[in-house]
N, CA, C and O of each residue as an XYZ file, in Angstrom:
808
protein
N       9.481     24.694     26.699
C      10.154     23.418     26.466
C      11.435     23.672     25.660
O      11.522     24.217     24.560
N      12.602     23.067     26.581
C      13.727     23.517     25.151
C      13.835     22.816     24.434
O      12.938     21.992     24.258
N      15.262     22.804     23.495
C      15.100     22.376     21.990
C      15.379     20.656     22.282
O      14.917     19.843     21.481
N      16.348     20.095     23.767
C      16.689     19.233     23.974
C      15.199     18.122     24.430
O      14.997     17.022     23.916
N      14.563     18.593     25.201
C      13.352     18.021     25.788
C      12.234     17.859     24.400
O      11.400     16.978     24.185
N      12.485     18.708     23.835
C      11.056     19.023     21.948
C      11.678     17.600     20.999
O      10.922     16.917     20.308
N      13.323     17.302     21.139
C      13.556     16.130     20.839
C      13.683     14.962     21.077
O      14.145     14.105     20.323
N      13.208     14.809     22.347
C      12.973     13.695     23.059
C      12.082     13.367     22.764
O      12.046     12.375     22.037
N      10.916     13.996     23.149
C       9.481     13.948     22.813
C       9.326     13.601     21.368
O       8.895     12.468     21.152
N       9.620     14.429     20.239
C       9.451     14.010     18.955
C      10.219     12.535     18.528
O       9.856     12.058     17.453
N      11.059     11.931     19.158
C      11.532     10.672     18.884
C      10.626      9.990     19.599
O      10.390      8.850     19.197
N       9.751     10.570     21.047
C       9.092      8.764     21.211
C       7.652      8.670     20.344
O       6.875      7.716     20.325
N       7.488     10.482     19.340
C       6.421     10.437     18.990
C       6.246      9.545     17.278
O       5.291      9.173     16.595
N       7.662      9.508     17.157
C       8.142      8.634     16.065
C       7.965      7.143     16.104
O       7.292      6.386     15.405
N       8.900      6.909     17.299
C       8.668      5.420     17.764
C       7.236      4.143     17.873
O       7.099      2.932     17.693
N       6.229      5.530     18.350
C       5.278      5.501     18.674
C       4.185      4.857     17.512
O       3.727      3.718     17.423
N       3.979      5.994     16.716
C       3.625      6.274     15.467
C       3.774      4.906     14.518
O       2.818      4.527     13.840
N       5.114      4.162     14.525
C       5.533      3.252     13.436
C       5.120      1.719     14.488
O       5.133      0.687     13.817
N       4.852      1.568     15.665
C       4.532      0.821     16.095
C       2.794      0.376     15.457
O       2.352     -0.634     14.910
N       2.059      1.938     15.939
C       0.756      1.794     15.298
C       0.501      1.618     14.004
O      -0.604      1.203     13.654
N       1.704      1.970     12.901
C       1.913      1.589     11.613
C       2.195      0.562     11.215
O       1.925      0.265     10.052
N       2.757     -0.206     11.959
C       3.440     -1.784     11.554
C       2.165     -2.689     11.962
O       1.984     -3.768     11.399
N       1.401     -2.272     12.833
C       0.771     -3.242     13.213
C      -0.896     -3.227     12.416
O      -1.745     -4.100     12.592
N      -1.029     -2.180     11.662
C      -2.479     -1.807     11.104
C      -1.992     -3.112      9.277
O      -2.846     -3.759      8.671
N      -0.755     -3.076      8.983
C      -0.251     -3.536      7.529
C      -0.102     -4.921      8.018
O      -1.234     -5.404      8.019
N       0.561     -5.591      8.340
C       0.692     -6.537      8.472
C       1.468     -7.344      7.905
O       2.285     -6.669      7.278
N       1.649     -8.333      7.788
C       2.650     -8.916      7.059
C       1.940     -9.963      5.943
O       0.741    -10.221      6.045
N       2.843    -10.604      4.768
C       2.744    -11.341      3.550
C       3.248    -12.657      3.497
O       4.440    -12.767      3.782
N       2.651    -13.646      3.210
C       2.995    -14.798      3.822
C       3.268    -15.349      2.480
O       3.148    -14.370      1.743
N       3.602    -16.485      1.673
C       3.741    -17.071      0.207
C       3.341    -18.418      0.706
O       4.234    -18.864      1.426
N       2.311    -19.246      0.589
C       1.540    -20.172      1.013
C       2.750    -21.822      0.252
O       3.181    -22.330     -0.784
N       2.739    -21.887      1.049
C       3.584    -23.052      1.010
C       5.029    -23.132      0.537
O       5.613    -23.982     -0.134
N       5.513    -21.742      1.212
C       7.208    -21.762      0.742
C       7.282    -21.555     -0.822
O       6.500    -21.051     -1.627
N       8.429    -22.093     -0.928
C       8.856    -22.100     -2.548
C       8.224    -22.457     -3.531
O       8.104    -21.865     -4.604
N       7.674    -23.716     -3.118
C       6.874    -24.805     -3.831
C       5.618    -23.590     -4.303
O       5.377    -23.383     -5.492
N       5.116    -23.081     -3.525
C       3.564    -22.549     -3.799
C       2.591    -22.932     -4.100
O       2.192    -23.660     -3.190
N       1.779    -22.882     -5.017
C       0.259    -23.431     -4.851
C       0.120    -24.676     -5.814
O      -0.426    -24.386     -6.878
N       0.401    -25.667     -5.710
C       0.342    -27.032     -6.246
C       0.220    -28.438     -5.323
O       0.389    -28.641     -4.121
N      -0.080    -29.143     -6.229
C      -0.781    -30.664     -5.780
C       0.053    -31.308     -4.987
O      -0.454    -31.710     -3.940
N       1.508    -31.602     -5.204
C       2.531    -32.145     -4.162
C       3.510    -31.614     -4.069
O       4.479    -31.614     -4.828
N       3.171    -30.609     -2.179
C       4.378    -29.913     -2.263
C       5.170    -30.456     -1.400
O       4.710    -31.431     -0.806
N       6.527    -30.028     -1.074
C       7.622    -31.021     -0.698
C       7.190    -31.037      1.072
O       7.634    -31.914      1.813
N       6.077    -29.696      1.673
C       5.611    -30.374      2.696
C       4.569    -29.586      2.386
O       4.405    -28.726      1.521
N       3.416    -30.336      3.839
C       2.056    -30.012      3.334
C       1.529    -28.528      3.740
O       2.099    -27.751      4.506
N       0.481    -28.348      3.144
C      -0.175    -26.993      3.556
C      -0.080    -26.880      4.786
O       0.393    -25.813      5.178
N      -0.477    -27.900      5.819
C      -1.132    -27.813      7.130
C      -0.126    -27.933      7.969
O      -0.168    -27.344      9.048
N       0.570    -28.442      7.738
C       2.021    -28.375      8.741
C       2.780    -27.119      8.082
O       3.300    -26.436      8.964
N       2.940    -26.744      7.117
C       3.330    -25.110      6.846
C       2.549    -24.347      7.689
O       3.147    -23.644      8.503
N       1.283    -24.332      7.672
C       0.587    -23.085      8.333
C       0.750    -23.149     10.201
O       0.624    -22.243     11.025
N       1.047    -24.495     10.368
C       1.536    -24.838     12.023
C       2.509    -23.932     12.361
O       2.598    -23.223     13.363
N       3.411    -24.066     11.163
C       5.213    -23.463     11.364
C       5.052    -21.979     11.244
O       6.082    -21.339     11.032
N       3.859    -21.300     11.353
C       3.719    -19.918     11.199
C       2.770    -19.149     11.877
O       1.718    -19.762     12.058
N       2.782    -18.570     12.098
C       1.374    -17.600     13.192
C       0.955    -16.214     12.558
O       1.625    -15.246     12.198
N      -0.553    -16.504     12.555
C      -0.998    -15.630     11.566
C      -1.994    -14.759     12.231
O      -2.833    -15.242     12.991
N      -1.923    -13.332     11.941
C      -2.984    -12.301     12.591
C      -3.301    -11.662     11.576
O      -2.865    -11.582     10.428
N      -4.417    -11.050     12.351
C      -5.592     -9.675     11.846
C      -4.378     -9.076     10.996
O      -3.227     -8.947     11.415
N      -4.951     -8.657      9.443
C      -4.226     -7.913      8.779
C      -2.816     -8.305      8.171
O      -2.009     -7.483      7.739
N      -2.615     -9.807      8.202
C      -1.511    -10.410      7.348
C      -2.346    -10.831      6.366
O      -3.574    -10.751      6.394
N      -1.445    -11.435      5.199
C      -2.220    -11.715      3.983
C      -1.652    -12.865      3.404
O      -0.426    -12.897      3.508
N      -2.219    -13.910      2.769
C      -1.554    -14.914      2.053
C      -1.183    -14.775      0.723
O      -2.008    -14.087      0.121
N      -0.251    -15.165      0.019
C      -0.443    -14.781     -1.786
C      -0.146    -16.483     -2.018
O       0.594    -17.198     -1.343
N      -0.739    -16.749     -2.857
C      -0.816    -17.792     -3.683
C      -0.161    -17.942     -5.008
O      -0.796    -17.667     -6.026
N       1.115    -18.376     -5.065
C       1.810    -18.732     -6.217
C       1.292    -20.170     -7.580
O       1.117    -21.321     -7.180
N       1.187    -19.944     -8.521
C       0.997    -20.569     -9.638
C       0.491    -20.454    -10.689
O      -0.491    -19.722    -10.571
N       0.718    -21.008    -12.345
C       1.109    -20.199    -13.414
C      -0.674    -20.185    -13.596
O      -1.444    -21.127    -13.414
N      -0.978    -18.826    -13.998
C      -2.044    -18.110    -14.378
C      -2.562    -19.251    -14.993
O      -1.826    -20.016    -15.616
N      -4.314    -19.518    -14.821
C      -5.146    -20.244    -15.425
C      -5.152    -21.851    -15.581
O      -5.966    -22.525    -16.212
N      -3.827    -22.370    -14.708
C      -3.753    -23.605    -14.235
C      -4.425    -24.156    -12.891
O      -4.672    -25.337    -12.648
N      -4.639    -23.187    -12.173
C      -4.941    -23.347    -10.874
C      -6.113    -22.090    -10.473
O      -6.469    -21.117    -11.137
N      -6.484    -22.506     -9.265
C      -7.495    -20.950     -8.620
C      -7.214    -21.466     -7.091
O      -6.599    -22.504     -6.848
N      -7.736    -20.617     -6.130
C      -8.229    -20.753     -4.731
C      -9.894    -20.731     -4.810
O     -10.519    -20.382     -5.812
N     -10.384    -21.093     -3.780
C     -11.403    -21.323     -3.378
C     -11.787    -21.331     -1.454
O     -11.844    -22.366     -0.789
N     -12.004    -19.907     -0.896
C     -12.458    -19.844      0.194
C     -13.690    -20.388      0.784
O     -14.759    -19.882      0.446
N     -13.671    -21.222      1.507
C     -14.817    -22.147      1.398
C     -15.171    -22.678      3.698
O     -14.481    -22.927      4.687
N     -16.089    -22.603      3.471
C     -16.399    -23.234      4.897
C     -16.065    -24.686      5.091
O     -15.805    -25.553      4.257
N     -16.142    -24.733      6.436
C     -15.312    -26.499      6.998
C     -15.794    -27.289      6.416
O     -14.997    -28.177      6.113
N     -17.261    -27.514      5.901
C     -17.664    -28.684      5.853
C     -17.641    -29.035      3.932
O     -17.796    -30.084      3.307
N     -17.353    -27.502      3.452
C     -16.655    -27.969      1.905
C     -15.200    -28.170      1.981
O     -14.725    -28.833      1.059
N     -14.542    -27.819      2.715
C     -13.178    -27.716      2.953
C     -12.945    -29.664      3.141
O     -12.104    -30.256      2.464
N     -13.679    -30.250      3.963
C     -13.633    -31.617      4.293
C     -13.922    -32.242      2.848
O     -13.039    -32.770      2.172
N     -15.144    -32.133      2.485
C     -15.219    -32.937      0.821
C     -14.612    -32.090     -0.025
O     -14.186    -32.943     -0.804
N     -14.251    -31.094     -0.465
C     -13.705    -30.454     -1.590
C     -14.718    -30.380     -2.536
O     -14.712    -30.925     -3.640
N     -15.975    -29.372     -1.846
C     -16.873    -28.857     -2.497
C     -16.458    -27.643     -2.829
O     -15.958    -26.704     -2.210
N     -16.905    -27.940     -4.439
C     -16.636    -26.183     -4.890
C     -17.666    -25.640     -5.505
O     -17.547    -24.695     -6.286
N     -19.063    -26.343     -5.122
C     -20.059    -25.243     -5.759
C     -20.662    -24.189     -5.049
O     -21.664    -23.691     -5.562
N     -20.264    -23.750     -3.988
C     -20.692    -22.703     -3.268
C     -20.020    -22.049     -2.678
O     -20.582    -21.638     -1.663
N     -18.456    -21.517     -2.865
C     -17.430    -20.901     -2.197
C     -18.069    -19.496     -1.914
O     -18.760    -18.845     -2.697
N     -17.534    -19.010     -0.071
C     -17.544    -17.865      0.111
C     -16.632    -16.538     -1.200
O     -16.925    -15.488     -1.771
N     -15.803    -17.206     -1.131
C     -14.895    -16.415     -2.474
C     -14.027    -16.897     -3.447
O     -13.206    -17.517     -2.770
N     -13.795    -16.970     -4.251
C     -12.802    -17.174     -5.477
C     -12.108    -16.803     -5.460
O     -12.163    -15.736     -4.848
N     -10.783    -17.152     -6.019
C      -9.899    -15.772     -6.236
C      -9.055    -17.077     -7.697
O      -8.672    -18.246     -7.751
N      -9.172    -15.773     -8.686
C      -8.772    -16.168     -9.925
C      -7.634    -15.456    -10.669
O      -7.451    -15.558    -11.882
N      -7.088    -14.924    -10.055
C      -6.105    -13.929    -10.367
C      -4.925    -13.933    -10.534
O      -4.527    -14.670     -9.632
N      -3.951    -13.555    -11.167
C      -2.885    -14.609    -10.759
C      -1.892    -13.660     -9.746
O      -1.792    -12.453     -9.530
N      -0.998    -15.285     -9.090
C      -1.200    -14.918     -7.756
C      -1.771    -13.774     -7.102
O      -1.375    -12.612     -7.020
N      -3.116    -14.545     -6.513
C      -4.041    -13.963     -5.656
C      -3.576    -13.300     -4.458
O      -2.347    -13.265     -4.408
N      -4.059    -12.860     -3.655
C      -3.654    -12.201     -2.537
C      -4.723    -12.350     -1.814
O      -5.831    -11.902     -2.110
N      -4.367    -13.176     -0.533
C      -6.287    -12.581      0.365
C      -5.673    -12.066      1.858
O      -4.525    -12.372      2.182
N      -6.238    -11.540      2.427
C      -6.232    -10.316      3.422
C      -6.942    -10.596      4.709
O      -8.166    -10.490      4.632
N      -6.387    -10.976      6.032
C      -7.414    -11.782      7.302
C      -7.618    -10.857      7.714
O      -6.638    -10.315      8.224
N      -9.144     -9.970      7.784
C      -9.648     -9.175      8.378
C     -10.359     -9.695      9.671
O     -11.247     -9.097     10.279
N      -9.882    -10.771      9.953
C     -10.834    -10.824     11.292
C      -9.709    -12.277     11.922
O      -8.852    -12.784     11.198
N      -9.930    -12.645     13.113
C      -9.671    -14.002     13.892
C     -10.373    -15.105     13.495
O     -11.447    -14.986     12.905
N      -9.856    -16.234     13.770
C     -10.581    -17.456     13.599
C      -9.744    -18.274     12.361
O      -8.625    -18.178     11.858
N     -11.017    -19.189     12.152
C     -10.016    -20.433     10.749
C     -10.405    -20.084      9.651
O     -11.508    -19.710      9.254
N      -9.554    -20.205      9.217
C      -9.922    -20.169      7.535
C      -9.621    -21.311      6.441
O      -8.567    -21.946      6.447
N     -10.762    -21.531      5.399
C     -10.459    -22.816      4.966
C      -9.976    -22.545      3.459
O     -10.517    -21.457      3.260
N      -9.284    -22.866      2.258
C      -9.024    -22.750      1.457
C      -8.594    -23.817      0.550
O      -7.572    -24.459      0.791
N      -9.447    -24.080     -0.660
C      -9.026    -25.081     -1.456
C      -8.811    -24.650     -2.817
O      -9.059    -23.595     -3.402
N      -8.152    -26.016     -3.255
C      -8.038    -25.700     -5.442
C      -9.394    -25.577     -5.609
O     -10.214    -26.009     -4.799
N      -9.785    -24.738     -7.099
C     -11.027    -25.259     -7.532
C     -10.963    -25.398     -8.770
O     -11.901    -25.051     -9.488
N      -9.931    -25.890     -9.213
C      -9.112    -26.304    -10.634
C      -9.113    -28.162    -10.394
O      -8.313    -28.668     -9.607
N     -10.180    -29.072    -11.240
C     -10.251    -30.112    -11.598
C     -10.077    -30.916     -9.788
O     -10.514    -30.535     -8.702
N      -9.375    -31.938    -10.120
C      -9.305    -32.837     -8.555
C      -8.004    -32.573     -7.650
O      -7.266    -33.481     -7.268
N      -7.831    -31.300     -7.374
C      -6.247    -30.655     -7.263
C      -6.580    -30.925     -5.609
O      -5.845    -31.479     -4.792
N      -7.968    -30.332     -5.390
C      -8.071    -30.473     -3.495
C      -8.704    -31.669     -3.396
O      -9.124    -31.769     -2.243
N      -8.962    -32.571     -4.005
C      -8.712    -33.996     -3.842
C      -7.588    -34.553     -3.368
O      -7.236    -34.990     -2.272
N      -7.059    -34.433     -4.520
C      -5.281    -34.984     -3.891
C      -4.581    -33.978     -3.385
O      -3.442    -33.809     -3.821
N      -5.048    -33.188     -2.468
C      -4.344    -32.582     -1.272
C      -4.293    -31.714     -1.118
O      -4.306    -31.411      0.075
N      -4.182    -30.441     -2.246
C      -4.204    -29.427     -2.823
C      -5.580    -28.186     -1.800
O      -6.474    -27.519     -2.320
N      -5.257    -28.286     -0.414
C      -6.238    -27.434      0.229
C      -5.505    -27.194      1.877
O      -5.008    -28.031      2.632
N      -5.662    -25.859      2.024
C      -5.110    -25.399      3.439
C      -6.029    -24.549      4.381
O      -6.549    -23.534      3.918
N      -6.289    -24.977      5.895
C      -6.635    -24.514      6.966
C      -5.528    -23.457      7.498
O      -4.441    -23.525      6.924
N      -5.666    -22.494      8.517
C      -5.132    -21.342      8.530
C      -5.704    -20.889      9.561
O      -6.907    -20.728      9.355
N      -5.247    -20.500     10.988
C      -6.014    -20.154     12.019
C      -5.634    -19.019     12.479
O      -4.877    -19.140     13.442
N      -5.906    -17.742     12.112
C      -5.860    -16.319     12.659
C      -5.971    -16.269     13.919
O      -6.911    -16.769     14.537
N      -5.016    -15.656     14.430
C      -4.872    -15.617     16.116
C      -5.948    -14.347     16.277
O      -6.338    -13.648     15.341
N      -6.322    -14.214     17.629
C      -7.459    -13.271     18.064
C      -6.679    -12.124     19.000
O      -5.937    -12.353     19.955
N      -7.110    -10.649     18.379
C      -6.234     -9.459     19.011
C      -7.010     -9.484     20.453
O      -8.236     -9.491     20.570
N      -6.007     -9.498     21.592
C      -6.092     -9.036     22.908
C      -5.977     -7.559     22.709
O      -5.067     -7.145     21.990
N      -7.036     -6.491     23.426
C      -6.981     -5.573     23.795
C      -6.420     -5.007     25.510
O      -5.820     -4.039     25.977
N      -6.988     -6.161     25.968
C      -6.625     -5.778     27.489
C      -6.883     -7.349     28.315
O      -7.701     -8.105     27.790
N      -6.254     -7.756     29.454
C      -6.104     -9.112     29.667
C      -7.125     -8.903     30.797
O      -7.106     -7.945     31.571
N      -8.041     -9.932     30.805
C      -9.105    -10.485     31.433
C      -8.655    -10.669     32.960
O      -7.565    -11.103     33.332
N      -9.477    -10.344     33.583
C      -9.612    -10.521     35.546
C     -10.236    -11.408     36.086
O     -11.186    -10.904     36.685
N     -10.202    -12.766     36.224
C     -11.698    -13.479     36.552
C     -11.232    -13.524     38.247
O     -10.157    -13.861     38.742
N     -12.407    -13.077     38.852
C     -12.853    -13.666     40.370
C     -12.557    -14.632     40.630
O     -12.967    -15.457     39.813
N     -11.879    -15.129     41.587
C     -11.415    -16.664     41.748
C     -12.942    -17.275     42.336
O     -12.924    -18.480     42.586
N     -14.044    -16.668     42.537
C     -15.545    -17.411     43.103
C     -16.554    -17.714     41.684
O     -17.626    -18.318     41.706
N     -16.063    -17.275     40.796
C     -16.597    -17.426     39.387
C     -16.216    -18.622     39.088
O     -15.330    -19.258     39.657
N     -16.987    -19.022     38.028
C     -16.752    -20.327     37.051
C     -16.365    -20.504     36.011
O     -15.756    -21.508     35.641
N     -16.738    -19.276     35.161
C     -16.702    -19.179     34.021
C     -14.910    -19.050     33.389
O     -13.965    -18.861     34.155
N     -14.836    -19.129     32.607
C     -13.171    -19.774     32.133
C     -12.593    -18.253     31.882
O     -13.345    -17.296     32.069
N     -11.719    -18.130     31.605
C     -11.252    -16.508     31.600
C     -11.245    -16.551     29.794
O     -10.819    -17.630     29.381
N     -11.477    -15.973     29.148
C     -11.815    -15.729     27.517
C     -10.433    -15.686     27.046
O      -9.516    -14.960     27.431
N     -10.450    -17.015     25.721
C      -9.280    -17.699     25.450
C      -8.255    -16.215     24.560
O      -8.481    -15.033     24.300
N      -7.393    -16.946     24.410
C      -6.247    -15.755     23.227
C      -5.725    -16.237     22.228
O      -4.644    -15.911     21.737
N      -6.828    -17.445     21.686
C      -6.327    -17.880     20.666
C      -7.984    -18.464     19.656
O      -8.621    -19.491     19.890
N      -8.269    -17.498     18.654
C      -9.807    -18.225     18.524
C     -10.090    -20.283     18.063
O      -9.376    -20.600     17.111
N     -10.627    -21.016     18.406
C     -10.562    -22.226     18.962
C     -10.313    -22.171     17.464
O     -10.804    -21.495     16.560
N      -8.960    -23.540     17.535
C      -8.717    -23.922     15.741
C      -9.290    -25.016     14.864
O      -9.897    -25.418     15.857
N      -9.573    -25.671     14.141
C     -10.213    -26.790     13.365
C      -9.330    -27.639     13.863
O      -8.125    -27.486     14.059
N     -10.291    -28.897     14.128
C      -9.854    -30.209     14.374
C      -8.575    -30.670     13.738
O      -7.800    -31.223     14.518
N      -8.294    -30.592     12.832
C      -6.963    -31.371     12.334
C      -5.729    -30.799     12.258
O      -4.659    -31.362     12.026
N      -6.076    -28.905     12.605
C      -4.777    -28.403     12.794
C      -4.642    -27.011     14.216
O      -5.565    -26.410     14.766
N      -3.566    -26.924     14.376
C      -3.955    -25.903     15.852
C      -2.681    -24.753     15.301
O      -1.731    -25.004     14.560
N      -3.085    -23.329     16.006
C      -1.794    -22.691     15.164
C      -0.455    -22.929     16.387
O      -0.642    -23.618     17.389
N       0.736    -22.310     16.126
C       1.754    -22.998     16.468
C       2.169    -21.920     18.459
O       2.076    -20.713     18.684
N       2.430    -22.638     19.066
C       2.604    -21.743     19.820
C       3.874    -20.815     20.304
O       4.202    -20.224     21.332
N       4.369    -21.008     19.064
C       6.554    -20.690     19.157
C       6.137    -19.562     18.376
O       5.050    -19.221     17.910
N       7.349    -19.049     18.358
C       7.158    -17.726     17.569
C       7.433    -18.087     16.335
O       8.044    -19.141     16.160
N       7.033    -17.273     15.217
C       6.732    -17.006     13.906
C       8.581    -18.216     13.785
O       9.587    -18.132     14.490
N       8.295    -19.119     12.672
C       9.546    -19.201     11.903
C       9.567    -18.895     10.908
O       8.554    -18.590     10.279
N      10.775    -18.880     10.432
C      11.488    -18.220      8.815
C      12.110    -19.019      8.753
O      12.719    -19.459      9.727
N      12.197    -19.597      7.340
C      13.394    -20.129      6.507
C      13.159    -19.640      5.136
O      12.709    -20.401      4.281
N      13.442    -18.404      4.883
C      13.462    -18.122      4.212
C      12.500    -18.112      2.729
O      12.913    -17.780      1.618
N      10.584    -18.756      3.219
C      10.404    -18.649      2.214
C       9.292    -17.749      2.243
O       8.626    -17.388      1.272
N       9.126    -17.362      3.642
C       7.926    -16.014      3.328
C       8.105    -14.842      2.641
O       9.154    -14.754      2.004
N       7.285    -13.854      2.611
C       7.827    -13.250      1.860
C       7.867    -11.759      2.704
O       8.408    -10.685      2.446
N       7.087    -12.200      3.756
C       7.353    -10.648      4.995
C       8.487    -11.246      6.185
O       9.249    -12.207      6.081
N       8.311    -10.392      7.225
C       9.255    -10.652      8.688
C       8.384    -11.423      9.348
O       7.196    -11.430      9.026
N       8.933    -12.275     10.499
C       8.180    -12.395     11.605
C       7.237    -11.522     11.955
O       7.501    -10.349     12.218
N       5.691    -12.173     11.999
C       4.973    -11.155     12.782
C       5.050    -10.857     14.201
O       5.610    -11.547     15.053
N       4.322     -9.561     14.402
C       4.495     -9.170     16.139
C       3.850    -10.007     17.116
O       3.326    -11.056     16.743
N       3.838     -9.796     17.852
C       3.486    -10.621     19.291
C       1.523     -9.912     19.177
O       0.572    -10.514     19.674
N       1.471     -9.270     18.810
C      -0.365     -8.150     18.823
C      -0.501     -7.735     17.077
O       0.405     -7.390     16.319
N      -1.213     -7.822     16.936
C      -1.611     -7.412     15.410
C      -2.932     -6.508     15.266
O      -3.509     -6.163     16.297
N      -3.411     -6.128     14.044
C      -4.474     -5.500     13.910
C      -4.412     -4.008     15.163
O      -4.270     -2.927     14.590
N      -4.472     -3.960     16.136
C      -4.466     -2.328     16.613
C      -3.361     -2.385     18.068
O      -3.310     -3.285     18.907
N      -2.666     -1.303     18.022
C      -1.306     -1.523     19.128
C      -2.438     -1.677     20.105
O      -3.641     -1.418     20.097
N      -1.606     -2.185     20.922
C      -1.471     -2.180     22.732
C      -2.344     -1.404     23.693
O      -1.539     -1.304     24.619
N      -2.995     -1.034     23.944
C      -3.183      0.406     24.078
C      -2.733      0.355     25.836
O      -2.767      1.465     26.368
N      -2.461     -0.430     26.448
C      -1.329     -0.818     27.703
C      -0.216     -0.526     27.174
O       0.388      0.413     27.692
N       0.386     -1.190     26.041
C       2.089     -0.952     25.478
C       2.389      0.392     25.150
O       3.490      0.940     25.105
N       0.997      0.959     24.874
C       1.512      2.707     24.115
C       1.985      3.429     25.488
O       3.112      3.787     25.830
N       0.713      3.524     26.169
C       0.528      4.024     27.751
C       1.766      3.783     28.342
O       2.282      4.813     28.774
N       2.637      2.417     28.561
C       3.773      2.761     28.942
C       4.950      3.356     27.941
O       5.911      3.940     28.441
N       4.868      3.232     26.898
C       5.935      3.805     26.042
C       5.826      5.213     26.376
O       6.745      5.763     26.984
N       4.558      5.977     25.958
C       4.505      7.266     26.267
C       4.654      7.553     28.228
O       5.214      8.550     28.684
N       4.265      6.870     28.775
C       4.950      6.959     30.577
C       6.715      7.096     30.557
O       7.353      8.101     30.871
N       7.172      6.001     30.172
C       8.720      6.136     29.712
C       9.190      7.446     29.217
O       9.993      8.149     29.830
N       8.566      7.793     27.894
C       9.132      9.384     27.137
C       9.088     10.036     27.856
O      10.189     10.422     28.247
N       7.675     10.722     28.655
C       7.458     11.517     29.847
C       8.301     11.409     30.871
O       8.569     12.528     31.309
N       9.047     10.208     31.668
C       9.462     10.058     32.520
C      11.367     10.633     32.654
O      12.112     10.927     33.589
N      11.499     10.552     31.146
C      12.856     10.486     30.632
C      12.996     12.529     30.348
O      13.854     13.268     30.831
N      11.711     12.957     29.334
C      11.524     14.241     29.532
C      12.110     14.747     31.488
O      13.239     15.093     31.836
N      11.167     14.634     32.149
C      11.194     15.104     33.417
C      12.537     14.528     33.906
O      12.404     15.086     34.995
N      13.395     14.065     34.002
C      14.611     13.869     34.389
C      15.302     14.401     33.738
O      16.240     14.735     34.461
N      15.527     14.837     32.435
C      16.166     15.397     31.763
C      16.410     17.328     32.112
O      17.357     18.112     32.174
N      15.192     17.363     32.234
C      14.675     18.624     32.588
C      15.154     19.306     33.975
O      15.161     20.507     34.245
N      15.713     17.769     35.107
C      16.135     18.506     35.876
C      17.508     18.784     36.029
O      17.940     19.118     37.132
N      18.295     18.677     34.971
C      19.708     18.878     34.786
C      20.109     20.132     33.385
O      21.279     20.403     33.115
């Protein structure tokens, strides 16, 4: 292999590489813009989390002054009354950080006095990683398996791409999250190969 073809190859093995890197980290979100984690923010949790699309391996941080406030990860049906005696998790820290290891909704309230009373609580619907796109038989019935895990009644995630105005605190996320493509690699590395062998014949 000469030195011209060893650098071809090592650039798509670069390219490659930071794709599967970008997508294992994920991105950082700041939960309600500027405002951050308080009782009336200039818009609401739930239409913030509309205006954004969230996957496997992004993370929320929660802004507000230490020991005034907390989160409270909590299932739908405390999420609806703003029960806080049995939260899946706490987070007391200041600004917290929590981490979507998986698809689906997530519910989150204050658990500081009557804060998720008066409003102070956000739904959050983790999009679901496609590995490879479904084939259904047109003599079948069964529905072809959705690409979005089903969202809570009062909010759906957004179907536009990621917006910014400036108050998140990562980039737009990717189009796939949590593990590359493994179709997108296959052609990236088909491409390098393809570009090698043409190269090779000059």
């Amino acid at each position: 292999m000469d030195r011209q073809t060893m650098l071809i190859a090592s650039l798509c093995l670069l390219v490659i590489s930071a794709g599967f890197i970008e997508s294992c980290y994920g991105y950082t979100f700041r939960v309600g813009g500027k405002d951050g984690w308080v009782v009336d923010p200039r818009e609401s949790y739930n239409h913030w989390a509309e205006r954004n699309r969230f996957q496997v391996n992004d993370s929320l941080v929660f802004k507000y002054k230490k020991g005034l406030d907390s989160v409270m990860v909590v299932n739908e049906e405390a999420y609806h009354k703003c029960n806080k005696t049995n939260p899946t998790e706490t987070l007391n820290d200041d600004n917290p950080v929590f981490k979507f290891k998986r698809s689906g909704p997530f519910y989150f309230i204050s658990g500081h006095g009557q804060k998720c009373e008066n409003g102070e609580k956000l739904i959050v619907v983790v999009m679901a990683v496609r590995h490879h796109v479904s084939i259904v038989n047109s003599t079948t019935t069964a529905p072809p398996t959705p690409a979005i895990a089903a969202p809570a009644p009062e909010v759906a995630p957004s179907a536009m791409l990621h917006a910014t105005d400036g108050t998140e605190t990562g980039a737009p996320a990717p189009a796939i999250s949590g593990v590359a493509s493994a179709g997108s690699v296959g052609l990236m590395w088909g491409l390098c190969l393809g570009l090698i062998l043409v190269l090779k014949e000059f």
